[in-house]
N, C-alpha and C positions, 0 to 999 in steps of 0.2 A: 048967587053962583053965576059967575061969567060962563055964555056960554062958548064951545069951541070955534076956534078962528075959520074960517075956513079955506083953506090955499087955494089962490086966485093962479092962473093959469103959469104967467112968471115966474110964483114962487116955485112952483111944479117941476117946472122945467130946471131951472136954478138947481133942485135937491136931485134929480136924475143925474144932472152933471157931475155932482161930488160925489154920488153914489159909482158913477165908472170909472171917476180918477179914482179912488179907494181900490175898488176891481181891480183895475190894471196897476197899481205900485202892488196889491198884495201875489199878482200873478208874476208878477218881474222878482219878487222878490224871491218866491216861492221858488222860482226858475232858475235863479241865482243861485239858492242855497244846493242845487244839486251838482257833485262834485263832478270835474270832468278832467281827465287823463292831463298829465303834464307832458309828456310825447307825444310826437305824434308818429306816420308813418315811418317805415327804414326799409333801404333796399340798396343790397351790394351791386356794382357794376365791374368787371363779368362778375358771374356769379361761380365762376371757374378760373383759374388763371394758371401758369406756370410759372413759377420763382426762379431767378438767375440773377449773375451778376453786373448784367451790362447796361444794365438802369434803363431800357428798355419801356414805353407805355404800356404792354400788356405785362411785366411783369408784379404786378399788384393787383389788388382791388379797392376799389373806394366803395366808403359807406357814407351813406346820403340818409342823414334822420331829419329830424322838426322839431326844435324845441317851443311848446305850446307858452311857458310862463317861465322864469327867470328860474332857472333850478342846478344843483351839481349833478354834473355828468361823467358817466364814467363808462370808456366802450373798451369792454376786453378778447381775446380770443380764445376760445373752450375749444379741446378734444373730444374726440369722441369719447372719452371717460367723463368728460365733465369738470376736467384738471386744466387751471387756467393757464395757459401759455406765454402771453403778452398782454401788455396793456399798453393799450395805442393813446385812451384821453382819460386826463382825472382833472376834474376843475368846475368853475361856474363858468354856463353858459346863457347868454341874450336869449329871449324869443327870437328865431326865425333859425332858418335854413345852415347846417355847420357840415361838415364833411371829415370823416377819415382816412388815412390808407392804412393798407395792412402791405407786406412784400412776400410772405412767406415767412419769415420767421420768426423766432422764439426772441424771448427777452436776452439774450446772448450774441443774438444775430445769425443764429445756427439755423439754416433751411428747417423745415419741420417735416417730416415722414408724409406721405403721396399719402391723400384721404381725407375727407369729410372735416369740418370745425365750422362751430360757428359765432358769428359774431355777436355779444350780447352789449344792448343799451341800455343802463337806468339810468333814471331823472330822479332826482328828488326835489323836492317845491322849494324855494328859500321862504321863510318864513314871511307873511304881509307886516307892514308898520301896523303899530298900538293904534286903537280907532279915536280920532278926535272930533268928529262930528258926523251926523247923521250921512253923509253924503261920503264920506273916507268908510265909514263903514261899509255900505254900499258895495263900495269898490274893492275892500277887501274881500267882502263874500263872491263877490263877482271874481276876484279872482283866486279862488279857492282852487284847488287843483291834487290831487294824488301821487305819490309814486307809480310809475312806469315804467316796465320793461319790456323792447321788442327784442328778438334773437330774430337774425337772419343767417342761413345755411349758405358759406362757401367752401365749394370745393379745391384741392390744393391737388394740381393733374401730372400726370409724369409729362415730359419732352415728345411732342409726334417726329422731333427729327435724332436721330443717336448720332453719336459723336464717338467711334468705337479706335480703339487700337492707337490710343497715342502713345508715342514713343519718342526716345530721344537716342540717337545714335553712339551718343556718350553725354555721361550723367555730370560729366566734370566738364571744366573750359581753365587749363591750365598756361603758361609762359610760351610751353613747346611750340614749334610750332604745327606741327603733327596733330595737337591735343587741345591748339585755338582756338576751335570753331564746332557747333555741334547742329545735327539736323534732325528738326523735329517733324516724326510724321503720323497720320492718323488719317480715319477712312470716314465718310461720309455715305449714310443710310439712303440719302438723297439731295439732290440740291436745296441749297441755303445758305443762306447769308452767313460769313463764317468770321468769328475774330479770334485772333491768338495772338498773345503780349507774353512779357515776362513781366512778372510782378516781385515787387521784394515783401520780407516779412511783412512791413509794416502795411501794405495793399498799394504801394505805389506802385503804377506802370512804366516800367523800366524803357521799353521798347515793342511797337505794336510788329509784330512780324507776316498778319496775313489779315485784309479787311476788306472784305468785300464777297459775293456770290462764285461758290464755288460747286465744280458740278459734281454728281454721285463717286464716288471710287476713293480712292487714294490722293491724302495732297500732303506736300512736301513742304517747308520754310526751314530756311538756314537760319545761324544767331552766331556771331561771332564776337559775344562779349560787350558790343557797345552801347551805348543806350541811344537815344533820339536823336542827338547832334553826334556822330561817331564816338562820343566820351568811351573809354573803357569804366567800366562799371567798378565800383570795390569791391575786394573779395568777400565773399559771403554766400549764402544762400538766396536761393531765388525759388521760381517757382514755373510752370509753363501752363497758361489757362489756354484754354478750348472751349468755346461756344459757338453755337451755332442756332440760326431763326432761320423758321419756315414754316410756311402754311400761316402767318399770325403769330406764332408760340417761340419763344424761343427753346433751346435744350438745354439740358442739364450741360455744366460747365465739367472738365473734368482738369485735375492736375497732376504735374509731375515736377518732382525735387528735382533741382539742378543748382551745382555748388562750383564757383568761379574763386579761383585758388592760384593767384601767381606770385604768393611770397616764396621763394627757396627756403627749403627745412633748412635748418643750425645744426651744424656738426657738428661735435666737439669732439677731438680726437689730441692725444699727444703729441707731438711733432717728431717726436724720436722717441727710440727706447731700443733694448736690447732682448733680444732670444735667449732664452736658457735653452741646454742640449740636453735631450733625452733620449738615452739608448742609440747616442750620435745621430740623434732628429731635431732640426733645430724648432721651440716650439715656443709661439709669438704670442705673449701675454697682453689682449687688446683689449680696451676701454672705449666706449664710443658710445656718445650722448648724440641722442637727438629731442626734438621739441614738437614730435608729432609720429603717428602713425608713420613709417612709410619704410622700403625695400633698405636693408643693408647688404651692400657688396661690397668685400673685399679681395682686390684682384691684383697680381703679379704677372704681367702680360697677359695672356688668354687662360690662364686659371686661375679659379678662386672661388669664392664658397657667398652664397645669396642667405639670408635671413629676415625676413620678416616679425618687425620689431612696433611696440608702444613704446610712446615719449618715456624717454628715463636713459639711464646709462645701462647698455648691452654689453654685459661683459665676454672675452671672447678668449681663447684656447685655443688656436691653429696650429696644425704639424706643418713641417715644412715642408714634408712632400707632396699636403694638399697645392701649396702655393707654386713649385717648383722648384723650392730652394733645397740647398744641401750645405750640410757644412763640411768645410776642407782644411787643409791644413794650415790658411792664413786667414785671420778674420777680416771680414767686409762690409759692406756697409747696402742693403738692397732695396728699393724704394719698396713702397707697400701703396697702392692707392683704394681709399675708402670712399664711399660714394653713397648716399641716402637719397633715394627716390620717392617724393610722398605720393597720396592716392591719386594727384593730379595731374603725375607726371612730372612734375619737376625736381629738377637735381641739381644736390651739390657733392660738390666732393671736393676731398684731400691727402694731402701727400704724406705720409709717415714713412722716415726713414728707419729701417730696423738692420739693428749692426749683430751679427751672424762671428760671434765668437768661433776661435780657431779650434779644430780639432781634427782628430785622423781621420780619414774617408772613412766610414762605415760602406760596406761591401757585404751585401747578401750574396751566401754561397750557392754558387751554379748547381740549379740541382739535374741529378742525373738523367740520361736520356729516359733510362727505364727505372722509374718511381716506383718501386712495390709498394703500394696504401699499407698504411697501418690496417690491424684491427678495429671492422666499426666500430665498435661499441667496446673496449677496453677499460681496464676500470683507472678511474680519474682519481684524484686526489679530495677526502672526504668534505674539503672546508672549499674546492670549488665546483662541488655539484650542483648543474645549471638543468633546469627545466627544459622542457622542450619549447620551440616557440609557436609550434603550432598543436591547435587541441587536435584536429582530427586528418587522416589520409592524409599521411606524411611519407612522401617521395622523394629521393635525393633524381635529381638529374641529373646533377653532376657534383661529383665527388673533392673534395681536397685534393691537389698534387696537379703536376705538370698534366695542362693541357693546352692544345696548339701550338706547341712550343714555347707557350710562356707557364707563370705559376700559377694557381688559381688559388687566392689567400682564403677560401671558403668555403660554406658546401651551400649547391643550390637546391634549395624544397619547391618541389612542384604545390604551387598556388595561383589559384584564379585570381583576377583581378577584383578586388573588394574582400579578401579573404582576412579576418582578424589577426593580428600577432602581437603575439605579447612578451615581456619583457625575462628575458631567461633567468635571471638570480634579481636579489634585492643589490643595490647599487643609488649612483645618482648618476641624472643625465647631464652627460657633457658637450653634446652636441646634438640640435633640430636643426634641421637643412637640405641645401644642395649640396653636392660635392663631387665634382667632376665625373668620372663616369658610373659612380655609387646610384646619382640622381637622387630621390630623397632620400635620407641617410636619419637614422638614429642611433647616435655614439653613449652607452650605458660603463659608467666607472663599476667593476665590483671591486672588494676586498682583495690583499695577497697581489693587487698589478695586476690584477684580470679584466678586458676589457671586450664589450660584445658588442658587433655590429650588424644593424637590422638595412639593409638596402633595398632602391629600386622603389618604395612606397607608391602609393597614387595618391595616397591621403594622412596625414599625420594625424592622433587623436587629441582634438583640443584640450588645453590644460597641461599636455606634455611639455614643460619650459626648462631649458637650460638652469641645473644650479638643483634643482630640486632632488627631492630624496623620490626611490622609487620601489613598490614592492615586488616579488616574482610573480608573473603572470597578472602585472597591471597589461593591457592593450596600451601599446604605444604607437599603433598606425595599422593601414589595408595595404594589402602587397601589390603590385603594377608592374609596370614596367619602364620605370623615369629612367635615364642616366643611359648605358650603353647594357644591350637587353636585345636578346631577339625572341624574347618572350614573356610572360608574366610570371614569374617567380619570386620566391625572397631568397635574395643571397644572406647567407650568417655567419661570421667570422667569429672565433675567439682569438685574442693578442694577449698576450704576457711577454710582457717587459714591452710593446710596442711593437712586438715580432709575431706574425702569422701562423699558428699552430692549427693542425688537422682539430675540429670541432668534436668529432663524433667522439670521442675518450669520455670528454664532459657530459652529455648526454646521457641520460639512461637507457638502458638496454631495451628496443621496442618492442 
């Protein structure tokens, strides 16, 4: 039996050595194997900010993360629900240093609501390469790494400067020259930095109109349609922004529609046509097309009758004593002029000759100096018994028959101004409008040539439209005082055959 060797000093030292290399690869290893975050720190810069639109350095925040190992990243914006809002990054990102911004808003680009959100970052590891040798291994485990998410808290702050009371003097910019130019004004909370442009739909800045430090109160900028080099702008919509910075922050932006319009409306009108005569009143059978919203007048030197009309053909029914005309005993031929004014102000107009067939003077008889009134309330004829036009405290002021020396075709009811009235029998309407000293007027066809007239309105009821069928006691306008009035009343005619007869017969007894 050999006996054992006995290690000589060298060998000693020799096996201590592999004994600490072994030590230290199984301490590194061990040290290795424990996993460590694939993010690192994150922090927004401000941590507050206000959103606007003048692209401005305080109107965002940046987020500052660490990406620790080669991983996909993904930084969204949460509500205080916990409901994602936007998402600012989706991708793989390098180790080292990356950056977001946020501006304010939503995945839309719609500002988000004054309030708390915050920004969240996950990392996910990309997977390491297949291990191919002791030393690739190694380095896999070394870089071994976890899912990580930081959430950082930004606030989203109102404006410390307001930007109150904008306005535009007029909301059009039309041909006229009256209606060329408009003045925008709004007040300031305090001094700051102020810009105001017109922008069109598309967010283009048309023309900057005020850029610079402006001080507390009221400030005023003209705009007369042109853009940056005096261009006239094309018709369309526009817009008028408002911001303003101060203290650091800028303000909420605010805006106002404003619509630049110098096509002239298309009239279409007959160029001639002829009057049929009723009850010896010559009465003008008119057509008239327009291609937009806007004012229809038709005028015969200083009289004529206004309508407000949508794109389409306005058909029209005038008497001739609205216009001035009469018919005599030789036919004539008398201009008519037609005129469309749209929302913008501008106008056109045209010439209709209307030829006024011959016939004998019609002559209303002079009536007596001393009128004895009929009986109020007399009994009518069954098939045109007419309602009252008013439901409650019904006053005549003045009566059917001579007064001032002239006729009075009606009787006036004492009504306030904004008082209902409604339509006395079932009919259809043959006239909404102005009408010389009527002022607003609604003209109701019934059965039998019975025709009622509502005068004087302040307000017509919408939906009332020429042409249409109508029931009794539909509200067809509020009583005023339009037209010639020395006070708020409704005047109320009944006509049969076209001729002026005392009302009160038709009415029922009060």
């Amino acid at each position: 039996m050999t006996a054992p060797r006995t290690p000589t000093p060298k060998r000693s030292a020799l096996l201590a050595t592999l004994l600490s290399l072994c030590a230290l690869v199984g301490a590194s290893t061990a040290h290795a194997a424990a996993p460590r975050a694939a993010l690192g720190g994150a922090v927004a810069t401000p941590a507050a900010f206000v959103a606007d639109w003048d692209g401005g350095h305080t109107d965002g925040t940046q987020l500052t993360y660490r990406v620790a190992v080669t991983s996909d990243v993904t930084v969204t914006v949460v509500d205080a629900r916990g409901g994602s809002r936007v998402q600012l990054v989706r991708g793989r990102q390098a180790p080292g240093l990356h950056h977001a911004l946020w501006d304010g808003r939503d995945a839309r680009g719609v500002v988000l609501p004054i309030g708390s959100y915050t920004v969240q970052v996950t990392a996910v590891p990309v997977a390491a390469p297949a291990v191919t040798s002791p030393t690739a291994g190694r380095a896999r485990i070394a870089a071994r790494a976890v899912n990580t998410r930081r959430s950082v808290a930004v606030a989203l702050r109102a404006a410390p400067v307001a930007v109150r009371a904008v306005r535009l003097s007029r909301g059009s910019i039309g041909r006229a020259k009256a209606l060329g130019a408009t003045k925008a004004s709004f007040t300031l909370s305090r001094a700051a930095f102020v810009n105001a442009a017109i922008v069109g739909t598309d967010g283009r800045v048309w023309r900057t109109l005020a850029s610079g430090r402006r001080p507390v109160g009221a400030q005023v900028a003209g705009w007369s349609g042109t853009d940056t080099a005096g261009v006239a702008v094309p018709d369309g919509m526009y817009e008028l922004l408002v911001a303003a910075s101060g203290g650091g922050r800028p303000t909420q932006t605010l805006r106002v529609p404003l619509r630049v319009d110098r096509t002239l409306p298309k009239v279409t009108v007959a160029p001639a046509l002829t009057a049929r005569l009723s009850s010896g009143d010559p009465v003008l059978p008119l057509d008239v097309g327009i291609d937009e919203v806007a004012t229809i007048r038709v005028k015969v030197g200083t009289r004529g009758v206004k309508v407000v009309a949508a794109a389409g053909t306005r058909k029209f029914s005038i008497r001739g004593r609205t216009l001035g005309i009469a018919a005599t005993k030789r036919a004539r031929v008398v201009p008519v002029y037609v005129s469309a004014t749209d929302r913008t102000g501008n106008v056109t107009a045209a010439r209709v000759n209307v030829t006024v067939p011959a016939a004998v003077v019609h002559r209303a008889p002079t009536p007596p100096r001393q009128l004895t009134p009929p009986a109020p309330h007399g009994p009518p004829v069954a098939s045109t018994r007419l309602a009252w036009p008013l439901h409650r405290g019904i006053l005549v002021n003045s009566p059917f028959g001579a007064r001032w020396g002239r006729m009075h075709t009606g009787v006036d009811f004492e009504a306030g101004i904004g008082t209902p009235v409604f339509a006395a029998g079932d009919g259809r309407v043959s006239f909404v409008g102005e009408m010389s000293g009527y002022g607003n007027l609604v003209i109701i066809d019934h059965p039998n040539g019975l025709q009622t007239y509502y005068a004087h309105f302040s307000a017509f009821t919408p939906g009332v439209v020429v042409g249409d069928a109508i029931a009794r006691g539909t509200q067809v306008g509020l009583s005023g005082c339009t037209g010639s009035c020395t006070g708020p009343h409704l005047h109320f005619e009944v006509r049969v055959g076209g001729n002026a007869t005392n009302p009160m017969p038709y009415l029922p007894a009060s």
